[in-house]
VOZALO-834759 format. One record per residue (C-alpha): residue number from 1; x, y, z. Coordinates in nm, 4 decimals. Each point is the difference from the previous one (the first is absolute). Last residue first. Layout:
N
NUM	X	Y	Z
...
//
This chain:
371
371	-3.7149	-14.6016	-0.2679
370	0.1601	-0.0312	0.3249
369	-0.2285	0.1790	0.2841
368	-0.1513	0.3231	0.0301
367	-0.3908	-0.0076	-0.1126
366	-0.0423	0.3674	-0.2273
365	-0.2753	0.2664	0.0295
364	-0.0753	0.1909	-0.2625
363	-0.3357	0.2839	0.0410
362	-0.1386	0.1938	-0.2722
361	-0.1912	0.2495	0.0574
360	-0.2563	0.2145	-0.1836
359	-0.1861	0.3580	0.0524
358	-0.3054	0.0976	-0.1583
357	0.0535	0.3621	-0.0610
356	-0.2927	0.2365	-0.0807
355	0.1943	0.3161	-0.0630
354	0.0192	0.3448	0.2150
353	0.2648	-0.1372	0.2018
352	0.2495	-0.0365	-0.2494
351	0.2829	-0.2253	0.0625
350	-0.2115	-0.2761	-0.0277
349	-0.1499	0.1123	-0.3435
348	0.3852	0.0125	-0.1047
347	0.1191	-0.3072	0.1096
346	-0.2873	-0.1500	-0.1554
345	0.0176	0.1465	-0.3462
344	-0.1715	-0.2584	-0.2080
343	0.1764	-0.2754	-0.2651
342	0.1296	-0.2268	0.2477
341	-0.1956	-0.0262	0.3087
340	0.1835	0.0875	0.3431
339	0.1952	-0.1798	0.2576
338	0.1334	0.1305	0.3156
337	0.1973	-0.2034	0.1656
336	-0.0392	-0.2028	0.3404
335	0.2606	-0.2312	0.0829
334	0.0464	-0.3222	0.1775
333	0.3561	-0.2042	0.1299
332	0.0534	-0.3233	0.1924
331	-0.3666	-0.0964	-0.0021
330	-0.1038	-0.1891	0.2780
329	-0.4119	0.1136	0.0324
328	0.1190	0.3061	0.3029
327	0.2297	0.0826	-0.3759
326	-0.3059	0.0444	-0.1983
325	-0.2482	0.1368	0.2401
324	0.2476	0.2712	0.0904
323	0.0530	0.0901	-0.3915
322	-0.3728	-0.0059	0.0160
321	-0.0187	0.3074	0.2535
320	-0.3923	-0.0023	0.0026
319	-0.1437	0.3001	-0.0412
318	-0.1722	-0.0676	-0.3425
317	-0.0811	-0.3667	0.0843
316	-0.2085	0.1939	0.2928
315	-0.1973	0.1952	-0.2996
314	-0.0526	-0.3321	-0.2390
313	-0.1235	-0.2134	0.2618
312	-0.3804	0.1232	-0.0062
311	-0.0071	0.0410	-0.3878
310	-0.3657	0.1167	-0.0470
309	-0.0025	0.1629	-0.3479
308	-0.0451	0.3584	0.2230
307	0.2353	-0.1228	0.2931
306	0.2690	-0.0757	-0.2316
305	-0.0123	0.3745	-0.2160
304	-0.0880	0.1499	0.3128
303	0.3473	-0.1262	0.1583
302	0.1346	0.1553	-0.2840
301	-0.1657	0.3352	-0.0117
300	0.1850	0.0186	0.3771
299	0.3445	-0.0728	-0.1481
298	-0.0651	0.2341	-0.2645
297	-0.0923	0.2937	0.2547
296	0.3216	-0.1354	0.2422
295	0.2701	-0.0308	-0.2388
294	0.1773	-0.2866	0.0692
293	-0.0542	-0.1716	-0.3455
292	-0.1118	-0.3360	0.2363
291	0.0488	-0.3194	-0.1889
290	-0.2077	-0.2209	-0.2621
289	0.1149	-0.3450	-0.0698
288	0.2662	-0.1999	-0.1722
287	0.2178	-0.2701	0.1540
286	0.3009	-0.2402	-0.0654
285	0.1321	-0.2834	0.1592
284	0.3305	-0.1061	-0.0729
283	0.2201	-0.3588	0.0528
282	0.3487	0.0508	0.1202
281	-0.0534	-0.3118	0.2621
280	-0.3109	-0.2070	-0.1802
279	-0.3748	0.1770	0.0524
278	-0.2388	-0.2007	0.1662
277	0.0798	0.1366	0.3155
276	0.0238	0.3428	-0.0667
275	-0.3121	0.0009	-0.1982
274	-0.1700	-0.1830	0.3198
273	0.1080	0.2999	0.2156
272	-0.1062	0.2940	-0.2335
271	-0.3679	-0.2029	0.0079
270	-0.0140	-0.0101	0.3207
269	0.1203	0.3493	0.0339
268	-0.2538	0.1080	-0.2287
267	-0.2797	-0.2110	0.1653
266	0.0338	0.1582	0.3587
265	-0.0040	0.3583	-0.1308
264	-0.3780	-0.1027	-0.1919
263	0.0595	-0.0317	-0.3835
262	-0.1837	0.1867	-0.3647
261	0.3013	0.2795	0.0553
260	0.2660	-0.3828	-0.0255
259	-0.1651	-0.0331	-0.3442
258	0.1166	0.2542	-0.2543
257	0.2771	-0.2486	-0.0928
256	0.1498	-0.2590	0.1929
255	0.3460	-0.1766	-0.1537
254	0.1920	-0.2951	0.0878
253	0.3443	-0.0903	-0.1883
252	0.2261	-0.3106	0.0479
251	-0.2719	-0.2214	0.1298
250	0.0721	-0.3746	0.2002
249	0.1551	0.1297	0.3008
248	-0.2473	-0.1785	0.2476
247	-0.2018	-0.2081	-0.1281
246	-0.3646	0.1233	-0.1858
245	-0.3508	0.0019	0.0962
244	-0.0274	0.3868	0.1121
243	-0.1411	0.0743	0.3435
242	-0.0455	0.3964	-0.0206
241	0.0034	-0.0109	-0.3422
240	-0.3425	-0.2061	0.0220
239	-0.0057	-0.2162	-0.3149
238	-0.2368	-0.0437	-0.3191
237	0.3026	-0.1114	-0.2122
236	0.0546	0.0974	-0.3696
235	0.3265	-0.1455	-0.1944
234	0.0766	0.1585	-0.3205
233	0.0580	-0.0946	-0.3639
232	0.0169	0.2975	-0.2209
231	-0.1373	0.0082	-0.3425
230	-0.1879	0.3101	0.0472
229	-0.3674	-0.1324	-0.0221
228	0.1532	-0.2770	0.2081
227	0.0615	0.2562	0.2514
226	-0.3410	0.1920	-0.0231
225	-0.1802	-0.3571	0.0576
224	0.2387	-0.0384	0.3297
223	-0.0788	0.3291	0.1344
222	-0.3807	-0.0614	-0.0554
221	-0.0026	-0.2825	0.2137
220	0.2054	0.1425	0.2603
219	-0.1681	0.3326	0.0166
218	-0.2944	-0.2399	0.0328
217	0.1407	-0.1932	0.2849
216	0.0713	0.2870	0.2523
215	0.2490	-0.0069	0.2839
214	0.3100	0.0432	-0.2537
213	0.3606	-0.1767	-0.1152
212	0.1066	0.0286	-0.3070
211	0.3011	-0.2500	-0.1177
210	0.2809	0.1063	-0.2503
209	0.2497	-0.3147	-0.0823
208	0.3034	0.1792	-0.1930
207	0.0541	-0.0259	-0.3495
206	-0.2110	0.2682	-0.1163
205	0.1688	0.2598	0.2532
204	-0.1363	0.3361	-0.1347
203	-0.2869	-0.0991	-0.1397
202	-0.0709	-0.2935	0.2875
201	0.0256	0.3208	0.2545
200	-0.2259	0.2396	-0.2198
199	-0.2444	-0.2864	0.0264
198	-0.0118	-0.0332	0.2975
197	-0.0361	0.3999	0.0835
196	-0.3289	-0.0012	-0.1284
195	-0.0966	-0.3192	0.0693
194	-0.4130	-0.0301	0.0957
193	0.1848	0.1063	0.3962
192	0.3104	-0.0758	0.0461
191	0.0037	-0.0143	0.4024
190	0.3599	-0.0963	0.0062
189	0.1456	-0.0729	-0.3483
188	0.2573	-0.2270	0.0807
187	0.3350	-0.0611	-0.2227
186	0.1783	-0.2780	-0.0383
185	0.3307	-0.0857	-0.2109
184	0.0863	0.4332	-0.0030
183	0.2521	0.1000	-0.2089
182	0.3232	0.1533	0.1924
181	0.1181	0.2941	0.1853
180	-0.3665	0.1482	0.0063
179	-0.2017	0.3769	-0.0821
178	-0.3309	-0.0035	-0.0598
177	-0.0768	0.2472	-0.2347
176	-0.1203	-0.2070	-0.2326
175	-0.2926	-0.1279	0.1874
174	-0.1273	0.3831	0.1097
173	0.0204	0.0993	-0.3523
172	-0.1926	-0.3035	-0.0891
171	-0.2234	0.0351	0.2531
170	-0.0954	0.3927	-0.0701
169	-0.0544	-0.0920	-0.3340
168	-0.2720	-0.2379	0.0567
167	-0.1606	0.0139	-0.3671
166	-0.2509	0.2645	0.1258
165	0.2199	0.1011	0.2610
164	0.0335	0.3442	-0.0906
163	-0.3586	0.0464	-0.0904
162	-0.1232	0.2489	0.3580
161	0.2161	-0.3019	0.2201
160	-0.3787	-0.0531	0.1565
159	-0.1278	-0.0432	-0.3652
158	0.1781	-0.3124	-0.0414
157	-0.0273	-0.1675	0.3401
156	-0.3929	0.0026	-0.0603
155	0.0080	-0.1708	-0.2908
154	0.2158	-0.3031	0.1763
153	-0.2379	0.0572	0.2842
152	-0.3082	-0.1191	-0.2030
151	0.1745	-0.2536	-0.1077
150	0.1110	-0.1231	0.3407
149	-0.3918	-0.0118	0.1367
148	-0.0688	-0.2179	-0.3059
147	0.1317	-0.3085	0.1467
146	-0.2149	0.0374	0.3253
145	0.0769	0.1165	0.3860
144	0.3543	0.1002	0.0215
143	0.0018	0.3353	-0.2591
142	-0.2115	0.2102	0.2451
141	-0.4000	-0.0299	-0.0129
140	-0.0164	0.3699	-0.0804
139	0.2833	0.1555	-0.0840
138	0.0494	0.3012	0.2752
137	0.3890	-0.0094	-0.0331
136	-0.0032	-0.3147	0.2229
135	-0.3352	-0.1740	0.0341
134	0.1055	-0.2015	0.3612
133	0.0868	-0.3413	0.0818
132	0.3592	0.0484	-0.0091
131	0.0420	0.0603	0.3751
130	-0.1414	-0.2771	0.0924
129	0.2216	-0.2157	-0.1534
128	-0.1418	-0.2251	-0.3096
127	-0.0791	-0.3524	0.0968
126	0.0934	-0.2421	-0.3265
125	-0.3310	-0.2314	-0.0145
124	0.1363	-0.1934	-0.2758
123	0.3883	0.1309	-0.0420
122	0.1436	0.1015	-0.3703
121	0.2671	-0.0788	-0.1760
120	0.0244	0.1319	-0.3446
119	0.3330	-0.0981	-0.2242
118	0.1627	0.0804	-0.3504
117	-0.1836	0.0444	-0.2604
116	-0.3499	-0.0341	-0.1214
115	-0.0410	-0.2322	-0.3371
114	-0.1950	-0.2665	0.2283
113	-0.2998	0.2233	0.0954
112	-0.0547	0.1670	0.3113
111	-0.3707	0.2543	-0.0195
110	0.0694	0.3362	0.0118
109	-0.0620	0.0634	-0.3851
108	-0.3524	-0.1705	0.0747
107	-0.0244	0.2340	0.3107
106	0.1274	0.2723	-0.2421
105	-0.2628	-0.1007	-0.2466
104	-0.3018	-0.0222	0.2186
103	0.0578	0.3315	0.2163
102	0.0693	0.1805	-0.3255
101	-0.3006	0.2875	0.0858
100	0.0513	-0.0537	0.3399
99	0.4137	0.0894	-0.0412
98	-0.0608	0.3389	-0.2012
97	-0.3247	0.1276	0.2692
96	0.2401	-0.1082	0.3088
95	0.2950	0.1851	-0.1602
94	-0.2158	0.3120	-0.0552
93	-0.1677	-0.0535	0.3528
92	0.3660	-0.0076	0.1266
91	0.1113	0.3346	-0.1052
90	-0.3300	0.1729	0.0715
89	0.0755	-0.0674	0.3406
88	0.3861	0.0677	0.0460
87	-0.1052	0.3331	-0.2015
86	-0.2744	0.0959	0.2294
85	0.2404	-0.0848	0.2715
84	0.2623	0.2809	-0.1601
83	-0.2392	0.2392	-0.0772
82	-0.1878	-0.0159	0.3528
81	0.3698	0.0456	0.1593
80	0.0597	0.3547	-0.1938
79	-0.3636	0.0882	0.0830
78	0.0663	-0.0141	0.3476
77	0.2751	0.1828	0.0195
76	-0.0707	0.3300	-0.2213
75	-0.0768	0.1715	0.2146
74	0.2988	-0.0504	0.2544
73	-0.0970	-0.1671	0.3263
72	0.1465	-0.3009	0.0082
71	0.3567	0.1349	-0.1307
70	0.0180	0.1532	0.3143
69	-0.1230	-0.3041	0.1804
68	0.2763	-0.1979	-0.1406
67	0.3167	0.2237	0.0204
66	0.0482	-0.0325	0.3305
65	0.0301	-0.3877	-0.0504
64	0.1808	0.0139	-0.3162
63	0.3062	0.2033	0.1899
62	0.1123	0.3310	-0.0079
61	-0.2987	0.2085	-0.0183
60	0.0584	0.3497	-0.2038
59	-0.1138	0.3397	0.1849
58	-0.3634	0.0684	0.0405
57	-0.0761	0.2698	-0.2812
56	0.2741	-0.0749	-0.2239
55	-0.0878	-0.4037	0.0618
54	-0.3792	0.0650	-0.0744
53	0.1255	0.1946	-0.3541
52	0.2389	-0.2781	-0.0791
51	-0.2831	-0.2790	0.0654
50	-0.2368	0.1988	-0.2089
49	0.2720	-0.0325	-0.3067
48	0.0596	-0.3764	0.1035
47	-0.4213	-0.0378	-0.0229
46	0.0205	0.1641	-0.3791
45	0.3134	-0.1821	-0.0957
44	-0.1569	-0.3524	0.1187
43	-0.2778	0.0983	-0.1855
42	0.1562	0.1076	-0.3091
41	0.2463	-0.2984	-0.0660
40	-0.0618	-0.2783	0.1863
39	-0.3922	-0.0178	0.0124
38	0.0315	0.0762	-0.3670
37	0.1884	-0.2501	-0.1067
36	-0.2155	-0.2481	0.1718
35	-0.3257	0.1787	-0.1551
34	0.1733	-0.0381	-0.3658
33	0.0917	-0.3607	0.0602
32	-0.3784	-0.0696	0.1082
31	-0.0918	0.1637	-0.2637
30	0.1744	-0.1723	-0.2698
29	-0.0961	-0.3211	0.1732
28	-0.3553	0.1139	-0.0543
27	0.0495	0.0629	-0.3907
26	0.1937	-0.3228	-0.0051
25	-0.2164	-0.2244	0.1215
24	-0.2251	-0.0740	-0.3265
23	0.3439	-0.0530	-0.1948
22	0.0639	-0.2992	0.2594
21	0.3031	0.0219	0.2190
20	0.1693	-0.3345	0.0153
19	-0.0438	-0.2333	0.2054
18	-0.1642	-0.2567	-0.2475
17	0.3086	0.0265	-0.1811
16	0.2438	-0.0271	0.2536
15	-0.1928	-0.3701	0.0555
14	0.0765	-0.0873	-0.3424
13	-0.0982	-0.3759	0.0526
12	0.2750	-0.2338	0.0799
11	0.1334	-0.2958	-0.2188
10	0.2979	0.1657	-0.1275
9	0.2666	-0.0736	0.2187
8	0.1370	-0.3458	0.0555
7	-0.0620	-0.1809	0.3881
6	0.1506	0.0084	0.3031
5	-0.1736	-0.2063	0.2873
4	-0.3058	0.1506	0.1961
3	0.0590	-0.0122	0.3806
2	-0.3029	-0.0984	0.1874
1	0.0751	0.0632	0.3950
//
């Protein structure tokens, strides 16, 4: 391990900066925005409308399974998943194109320097689980082989959440919504990614000691540089959270989010089991993915959306009873709730099955014991 000690801010290079959308980009991203809000508007309302017209003919199916091949074979089917991978694709070339043509300053900007704060350990020859070795969401290269594979998924991660998470709105909201009977001392950020839920954790709770955990070094690296960027001294560990490196009882608050749908079965509960044991009695874990609507056409158009950016775990995660997983892991209580973004009409778009609607959850689970 090679832990790098505290140190002032100020000394690191503007690495938001350089991650930025350049003017030159913006006529594409505009585009790319525009097709996205297209795809969810009018062509999901044109294939629901042939949907409603196949159902009249041949009665309505009652579960996603029935309702698969019938929503198959509408016309307008296979151009409805062509848009959405042509999107996924042009997405990433436009990141790729922004991040080559600053490949020398961000990996300068990348590089550790002694005004970074807080903590990086990393592992020399760290072996990634099989499982993880794969280009998730289609981006070529993934974000676990080189530095620059994490910046180009920082873009990316913008333009998926069609500009609402821009500024990593969705996190915050997420973050301050967390509900607890007393500050947190500790807090783990299971699977955190470049840090977009860390740092709405050290915002919240400055005077608490925030670590990220992830797989991938470069999301590391350039979590760390965004943190000092922000003032905020955090602690970033390339760790397994199936086999985390800390004692037992030693967090107050754990959260995963939108990483469990990325996870085999087998690792999710491993990884629900070693949160439960790292957490002290009282202590919360908290999670945030995608959930089934329960309508069966939507349901099916989201099991394309996975299969179509190539997210092999994210339809079983979807079926999975994760209040099940929680409590089978230890945990006294767990709930799933509904959550939805503020500022949009979720409820509403849910309730409405003629409406692209993508469905969240939040799940709280709780370790019994004296707090």
């Amino acid at each position: 391990m090679a832990p790098l000690d505290d140190a002032p801010a100020g000394a690191a290079p503007a690495i938001d900066a350089l991650l930025d959308w350049p003017a030159d980009s913006l006529p594409s991203l505009t585009t790319l925005l525009a097709l996205r809000r297209r795809w969810m508007a009018k062509d999901f309302a044109d294939l629901r409308l042939e949907y409603e017209a196949a159902v009249a003919r041949n009665g309505a199916p009652d579960t996603q399974a029935r309702a698969e091949p019938m929503v198959q074979a509408l016309p307008s089917a296979p151009g409805f998943q062509w848009m959405h991978r042509h999107i996924q694709d042009r997405t990433w070339r436009l990141c790729e194109r922004i991040v080559d043509a600053r490949a020398d300053e961000i990996a300068e900007a990348l590089r550790p320097t002694p005004g970074d704060l807080g903590t990086l350990e990393d592992t020399e020859g760290f072996e990634y689980p099989a499982y993880y070795t794969f280009d998730y969401h289609r981006q070529s290269g993934g974000i676990w082989r080189e530095d620059l594979g994490a910046a180009i998924y920082l873009l990316g991660a913008r333009i998926v959440h069609v500009g609402r998470n821009s500024d990593f709105q969705l996190h915050d909201q997420f973050v301050d919504e967390i509900e607890l009977d007393r500050a947190p001392e500790r807090i783990l950020d299971l699977g955190c990614g470049f840090g977009k839920t860390t740092f709405s954790l050290k915002r919240r709770w400055p005077g608490a000691e925030v670590e990220g955990i992830d797989l991938a070094d470069p999301c590391l690296k350039l979590g760390r540089k965004m943190a000092t960027a922000r003032g905020q001294a955090i602690r970033w560990r390339q760790a397994d959270i199936e086999r985390l490196p800390h004692e037992d009882g030693s967090a107050d608050l754990a959260v995963i989010t939108m990483v469990l749908h990325e996870m085999p079965e087998s690792a999710i509960r491993a990884s629900f089991a070693e949160a439960h044991r790292v957490l002290r009695p009282g202590g919360v874990l908290v999670t945030l993915e995608n959930r089934l609507i329960g309508d069966p056409f939507r349901d099916t158009l989201l099991k394309w959306y996975s299969q179509l950016i190539d997210e092999p775990y994210w339809e079983p995660f979807r079926h999975l009873d994760i209040e099940e997983v929680a409590r089978t892991a230890g945990f006294e209580t767990a709930r799933l709730d509904k959550w939805y973004i503020a500022g949009t009409d979720g409820p509403a778009a849910e309730a409405d099955p003629r409406r692209w609607c993508t469905p969240w959850g939040r799940v709280t689970a709780v370790k019994g014991g004296a707090a």
